[in-house]
OpenMM code with the backbone's topology and positions (N, CA, C; nanometers):
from openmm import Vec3, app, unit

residues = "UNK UNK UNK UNK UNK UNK UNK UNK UNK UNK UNK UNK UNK UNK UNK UNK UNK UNK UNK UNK UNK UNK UNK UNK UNK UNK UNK UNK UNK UNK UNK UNK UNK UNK UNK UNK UNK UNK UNK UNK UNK UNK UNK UNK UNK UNK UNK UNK UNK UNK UNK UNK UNK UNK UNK UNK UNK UNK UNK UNK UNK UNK UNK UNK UNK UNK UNK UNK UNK UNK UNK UNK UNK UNK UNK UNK UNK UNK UNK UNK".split()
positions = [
    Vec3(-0.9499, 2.4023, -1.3274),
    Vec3(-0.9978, 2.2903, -1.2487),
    Vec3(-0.9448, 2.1617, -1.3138),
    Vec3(-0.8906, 2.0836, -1.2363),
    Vec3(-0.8609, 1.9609, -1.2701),
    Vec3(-0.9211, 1.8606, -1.2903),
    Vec3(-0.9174, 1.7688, -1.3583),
    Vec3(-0.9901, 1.6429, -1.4019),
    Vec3(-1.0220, 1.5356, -1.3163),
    Vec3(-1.1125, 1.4467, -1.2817),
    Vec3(-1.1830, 1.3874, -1.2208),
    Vec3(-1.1809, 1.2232, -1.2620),
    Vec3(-1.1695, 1.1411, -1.2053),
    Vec3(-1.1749, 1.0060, -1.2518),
    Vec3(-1.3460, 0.9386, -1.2638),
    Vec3(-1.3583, 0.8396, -1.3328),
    Vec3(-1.4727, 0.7766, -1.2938),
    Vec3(-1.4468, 0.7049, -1.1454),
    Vec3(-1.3602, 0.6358, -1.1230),
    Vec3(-1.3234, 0.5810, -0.9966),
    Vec3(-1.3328, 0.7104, -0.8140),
    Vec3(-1.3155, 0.8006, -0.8756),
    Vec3(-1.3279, 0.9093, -0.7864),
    Vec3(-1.4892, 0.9473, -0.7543),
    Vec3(-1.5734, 0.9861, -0.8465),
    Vec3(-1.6737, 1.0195, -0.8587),
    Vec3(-1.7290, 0.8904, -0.8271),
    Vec3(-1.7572, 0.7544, -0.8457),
    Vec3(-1.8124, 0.6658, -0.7480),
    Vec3(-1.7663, 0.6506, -0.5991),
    Vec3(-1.6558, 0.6750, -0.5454),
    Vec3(-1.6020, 0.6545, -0.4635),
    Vec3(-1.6305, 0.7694, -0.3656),
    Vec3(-1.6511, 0.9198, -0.4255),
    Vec3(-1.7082, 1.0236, -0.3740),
    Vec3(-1.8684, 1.0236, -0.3500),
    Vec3(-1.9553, 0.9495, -0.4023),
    Vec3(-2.0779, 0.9216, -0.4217),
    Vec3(-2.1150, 0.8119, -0.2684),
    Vec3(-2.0235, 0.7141, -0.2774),
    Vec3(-2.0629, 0.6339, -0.1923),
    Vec3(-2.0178, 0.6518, -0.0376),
    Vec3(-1.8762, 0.7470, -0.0493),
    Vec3(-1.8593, 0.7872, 0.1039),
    Vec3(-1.9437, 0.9020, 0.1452),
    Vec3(-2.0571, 0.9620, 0.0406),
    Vec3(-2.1759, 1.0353, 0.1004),
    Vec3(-2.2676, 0.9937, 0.1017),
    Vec3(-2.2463, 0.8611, 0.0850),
    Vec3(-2.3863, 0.7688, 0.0806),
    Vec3(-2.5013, 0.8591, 0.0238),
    Vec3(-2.4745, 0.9175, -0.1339),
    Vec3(-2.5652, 0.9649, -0.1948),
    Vec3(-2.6160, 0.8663, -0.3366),
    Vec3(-2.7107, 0.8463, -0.3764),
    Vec3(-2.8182, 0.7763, -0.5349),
    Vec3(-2.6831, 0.8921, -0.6310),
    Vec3(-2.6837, 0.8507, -0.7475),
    Vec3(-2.6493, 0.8588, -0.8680),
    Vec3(-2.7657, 0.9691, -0.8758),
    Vec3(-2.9419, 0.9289, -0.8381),
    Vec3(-3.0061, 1.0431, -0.8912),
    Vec3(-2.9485, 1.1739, -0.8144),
    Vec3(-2.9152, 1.1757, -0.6987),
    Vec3(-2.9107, 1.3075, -0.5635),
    Vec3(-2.8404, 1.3585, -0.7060),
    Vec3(-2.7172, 1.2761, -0.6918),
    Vec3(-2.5836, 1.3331, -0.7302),
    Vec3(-2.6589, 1.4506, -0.9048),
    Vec3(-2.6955, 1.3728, -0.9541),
    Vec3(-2.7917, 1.4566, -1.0893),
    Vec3(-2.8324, 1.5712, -1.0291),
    Vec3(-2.8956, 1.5488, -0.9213),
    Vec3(-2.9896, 1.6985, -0.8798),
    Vec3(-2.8935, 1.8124, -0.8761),
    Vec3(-2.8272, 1.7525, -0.7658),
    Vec3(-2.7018, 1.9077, -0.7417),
    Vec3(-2.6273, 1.8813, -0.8176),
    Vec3(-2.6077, 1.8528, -0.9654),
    Vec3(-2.4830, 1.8440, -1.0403),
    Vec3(-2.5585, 1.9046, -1.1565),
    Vec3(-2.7232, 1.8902, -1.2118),
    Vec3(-2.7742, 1.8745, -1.2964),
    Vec3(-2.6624, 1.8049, -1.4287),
    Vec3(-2.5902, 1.7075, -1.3983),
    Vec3(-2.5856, 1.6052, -1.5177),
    Vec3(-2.6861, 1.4900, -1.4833),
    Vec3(-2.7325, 1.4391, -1.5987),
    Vec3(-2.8476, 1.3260, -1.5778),
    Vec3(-2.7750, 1.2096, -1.4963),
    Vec3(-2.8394, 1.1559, -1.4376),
    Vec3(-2.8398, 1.0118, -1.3703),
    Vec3(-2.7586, 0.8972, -1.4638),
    Vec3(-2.8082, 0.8749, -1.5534),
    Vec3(-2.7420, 0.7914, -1.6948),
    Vec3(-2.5861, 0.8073, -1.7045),
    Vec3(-2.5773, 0.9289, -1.7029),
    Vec3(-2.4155, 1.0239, -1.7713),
    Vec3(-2.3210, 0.9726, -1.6561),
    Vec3(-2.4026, 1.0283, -1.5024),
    Vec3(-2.3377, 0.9488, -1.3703),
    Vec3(-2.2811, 0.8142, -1.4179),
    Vec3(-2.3877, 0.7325, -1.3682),
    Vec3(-2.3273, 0.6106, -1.4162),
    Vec3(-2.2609, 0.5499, -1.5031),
    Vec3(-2.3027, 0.5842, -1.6312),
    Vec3(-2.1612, 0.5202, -1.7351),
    Vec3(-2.0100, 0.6128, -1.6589),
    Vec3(-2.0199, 0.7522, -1.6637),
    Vec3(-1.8725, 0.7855, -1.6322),
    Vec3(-1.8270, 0.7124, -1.4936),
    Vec3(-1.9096, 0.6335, -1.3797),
    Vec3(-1.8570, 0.5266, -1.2347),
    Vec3(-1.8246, 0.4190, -1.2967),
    Vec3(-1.8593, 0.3879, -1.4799),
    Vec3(-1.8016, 0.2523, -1.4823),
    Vec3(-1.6431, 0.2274, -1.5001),
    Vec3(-1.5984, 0.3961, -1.5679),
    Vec3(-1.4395, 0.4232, -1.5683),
    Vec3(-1.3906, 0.4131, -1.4702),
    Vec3(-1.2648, 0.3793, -1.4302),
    Vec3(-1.1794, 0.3809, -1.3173),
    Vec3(-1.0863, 0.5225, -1.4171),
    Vec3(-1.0377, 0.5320, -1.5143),
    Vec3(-0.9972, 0.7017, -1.5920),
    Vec3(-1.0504, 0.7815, -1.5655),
    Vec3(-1.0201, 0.8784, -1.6675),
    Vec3(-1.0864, 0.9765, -1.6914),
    Vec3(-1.1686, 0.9608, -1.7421),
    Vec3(-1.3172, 0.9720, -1.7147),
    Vec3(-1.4264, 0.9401, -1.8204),
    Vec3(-1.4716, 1.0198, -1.9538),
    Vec3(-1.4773, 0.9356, -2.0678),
    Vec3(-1.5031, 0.9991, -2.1812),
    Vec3(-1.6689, 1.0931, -2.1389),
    Vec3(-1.6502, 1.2115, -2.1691),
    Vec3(-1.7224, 1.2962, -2.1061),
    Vec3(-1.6712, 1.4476, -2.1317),
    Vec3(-1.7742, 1.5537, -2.1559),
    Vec3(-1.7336, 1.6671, -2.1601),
    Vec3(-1.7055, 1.7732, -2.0209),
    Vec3(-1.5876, 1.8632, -2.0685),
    Vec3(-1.5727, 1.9042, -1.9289),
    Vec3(-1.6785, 1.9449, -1.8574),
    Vec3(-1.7454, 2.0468, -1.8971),
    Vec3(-1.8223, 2.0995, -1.8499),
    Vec3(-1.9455, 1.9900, -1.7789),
    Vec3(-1.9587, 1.9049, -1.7853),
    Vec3(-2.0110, 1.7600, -1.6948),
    Vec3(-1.9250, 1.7412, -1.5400),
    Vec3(-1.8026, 1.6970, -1.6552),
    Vec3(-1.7049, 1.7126, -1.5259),
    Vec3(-1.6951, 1.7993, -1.4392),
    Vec3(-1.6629, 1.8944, -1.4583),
    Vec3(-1.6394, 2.0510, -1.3894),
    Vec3(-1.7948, 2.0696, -1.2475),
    Vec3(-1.9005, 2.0096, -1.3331),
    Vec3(-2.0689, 2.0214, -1.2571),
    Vec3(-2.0499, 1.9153, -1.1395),
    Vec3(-2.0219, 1.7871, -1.2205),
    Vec3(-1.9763, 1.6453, -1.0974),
    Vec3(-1.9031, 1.7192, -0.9984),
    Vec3(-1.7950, 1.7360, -0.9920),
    Vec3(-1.6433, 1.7365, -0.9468),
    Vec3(-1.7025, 1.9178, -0.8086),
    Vec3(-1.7694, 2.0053, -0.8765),
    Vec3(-1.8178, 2.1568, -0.7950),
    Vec3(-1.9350, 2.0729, -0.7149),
    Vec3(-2.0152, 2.0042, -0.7532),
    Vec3(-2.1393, 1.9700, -0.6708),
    Vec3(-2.0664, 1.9062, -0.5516),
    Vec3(-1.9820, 1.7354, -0.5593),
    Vec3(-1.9205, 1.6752, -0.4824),
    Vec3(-1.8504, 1.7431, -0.3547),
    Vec3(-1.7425, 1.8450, -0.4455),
    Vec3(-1.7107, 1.9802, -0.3790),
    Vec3(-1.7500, 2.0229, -0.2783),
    Vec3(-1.8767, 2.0724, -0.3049),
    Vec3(-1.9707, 2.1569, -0.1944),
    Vec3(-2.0388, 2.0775, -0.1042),
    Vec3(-2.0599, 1.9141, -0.1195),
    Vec3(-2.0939, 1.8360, -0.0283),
    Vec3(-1.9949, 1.7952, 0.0330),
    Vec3(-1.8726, 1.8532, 0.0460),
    Vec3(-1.7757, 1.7516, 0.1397),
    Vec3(-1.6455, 1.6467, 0.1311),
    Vec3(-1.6327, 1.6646, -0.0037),
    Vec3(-1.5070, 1.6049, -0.0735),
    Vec3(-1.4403, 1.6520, -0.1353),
    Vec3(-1.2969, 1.6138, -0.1355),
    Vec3(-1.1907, 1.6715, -0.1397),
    Vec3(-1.1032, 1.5982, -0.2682),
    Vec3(-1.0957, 1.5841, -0.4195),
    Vec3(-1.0597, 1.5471, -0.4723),
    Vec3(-0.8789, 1.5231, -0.4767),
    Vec3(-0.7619, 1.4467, -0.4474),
    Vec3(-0.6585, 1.4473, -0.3841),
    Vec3(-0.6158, 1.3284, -0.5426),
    Vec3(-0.4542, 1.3557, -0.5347),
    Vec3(-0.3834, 1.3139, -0.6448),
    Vec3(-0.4017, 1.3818, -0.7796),
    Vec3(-0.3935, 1.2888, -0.8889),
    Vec3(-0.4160, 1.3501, -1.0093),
    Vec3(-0.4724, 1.1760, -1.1221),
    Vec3(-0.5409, 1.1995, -1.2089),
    Vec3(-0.5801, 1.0744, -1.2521),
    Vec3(-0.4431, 0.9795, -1.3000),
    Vec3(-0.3431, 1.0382, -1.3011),
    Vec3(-0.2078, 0.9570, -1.3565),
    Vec3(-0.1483, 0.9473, -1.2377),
    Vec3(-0.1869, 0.9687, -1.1088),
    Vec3(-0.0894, 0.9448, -0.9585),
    Vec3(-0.1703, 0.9406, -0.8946),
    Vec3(-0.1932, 0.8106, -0.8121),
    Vec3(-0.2927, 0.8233, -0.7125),
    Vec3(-0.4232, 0.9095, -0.7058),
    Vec3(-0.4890, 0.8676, -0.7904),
    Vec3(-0.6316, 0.9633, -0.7556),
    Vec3(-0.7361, 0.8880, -0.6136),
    Vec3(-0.7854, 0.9845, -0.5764),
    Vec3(-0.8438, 0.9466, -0.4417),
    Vec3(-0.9165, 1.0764, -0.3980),
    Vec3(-1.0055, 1.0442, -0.3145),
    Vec3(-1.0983, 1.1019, -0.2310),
    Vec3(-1.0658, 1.1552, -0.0899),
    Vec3(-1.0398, 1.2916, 0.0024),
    Vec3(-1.0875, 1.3011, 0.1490),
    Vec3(-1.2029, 1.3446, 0.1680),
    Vec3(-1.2404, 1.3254, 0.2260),
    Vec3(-1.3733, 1.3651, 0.3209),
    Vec3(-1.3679, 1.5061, 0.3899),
    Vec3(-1.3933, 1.6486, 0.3774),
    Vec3(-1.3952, 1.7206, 0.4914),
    Vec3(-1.5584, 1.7414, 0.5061),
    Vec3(-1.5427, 1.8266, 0.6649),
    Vec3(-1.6563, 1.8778, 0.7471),
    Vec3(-1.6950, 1.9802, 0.6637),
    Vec3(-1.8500, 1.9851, 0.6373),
    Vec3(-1.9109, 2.0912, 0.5797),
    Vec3(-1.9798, 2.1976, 0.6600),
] * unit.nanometer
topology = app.Topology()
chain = topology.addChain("A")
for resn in residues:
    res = topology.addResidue(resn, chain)
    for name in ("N", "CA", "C"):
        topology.addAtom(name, app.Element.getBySymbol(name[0]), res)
């Protein structure tokens, strides 16, 4: 699994118009961890296995992680 930006993971958060807390629930990373890693536009200093929880939860709600954090990283949207 590939790596995740902070810029992605806010940007995935807000085109599901989901709280930082939702995102905790189905991710079980805390709320806190969310937010400092949305203040990165990088890769957020963070362990994978955080990442990997963010990036599978987002996943299963409907987003489509696209680029790579060194080329265009970005968000689609699919139908769930």
């Amino acid at each position: 699994m590939s790596t995740i930006t902070g810029f992605q993971i806010r940007a995935a958060r807000h085109g599901l118009k989901i709280s930082a807390e939702k995102l905790s629930e189905l991710s079980g990373v805390s709320a806190r961890t969310i937010k400092r890693m949305e203040t990165e536009n990088d890769v957020p200093k963070s362990t994978i296995p955080n990442l990997n929880a963010i990036r599978a939860a987002l996943e299963s709600a409907g987003i489509e992680f696209i680029g790579t954090p060194e080329d265009g990283p970005g968000i689609r949207m699919r139908k769930v």
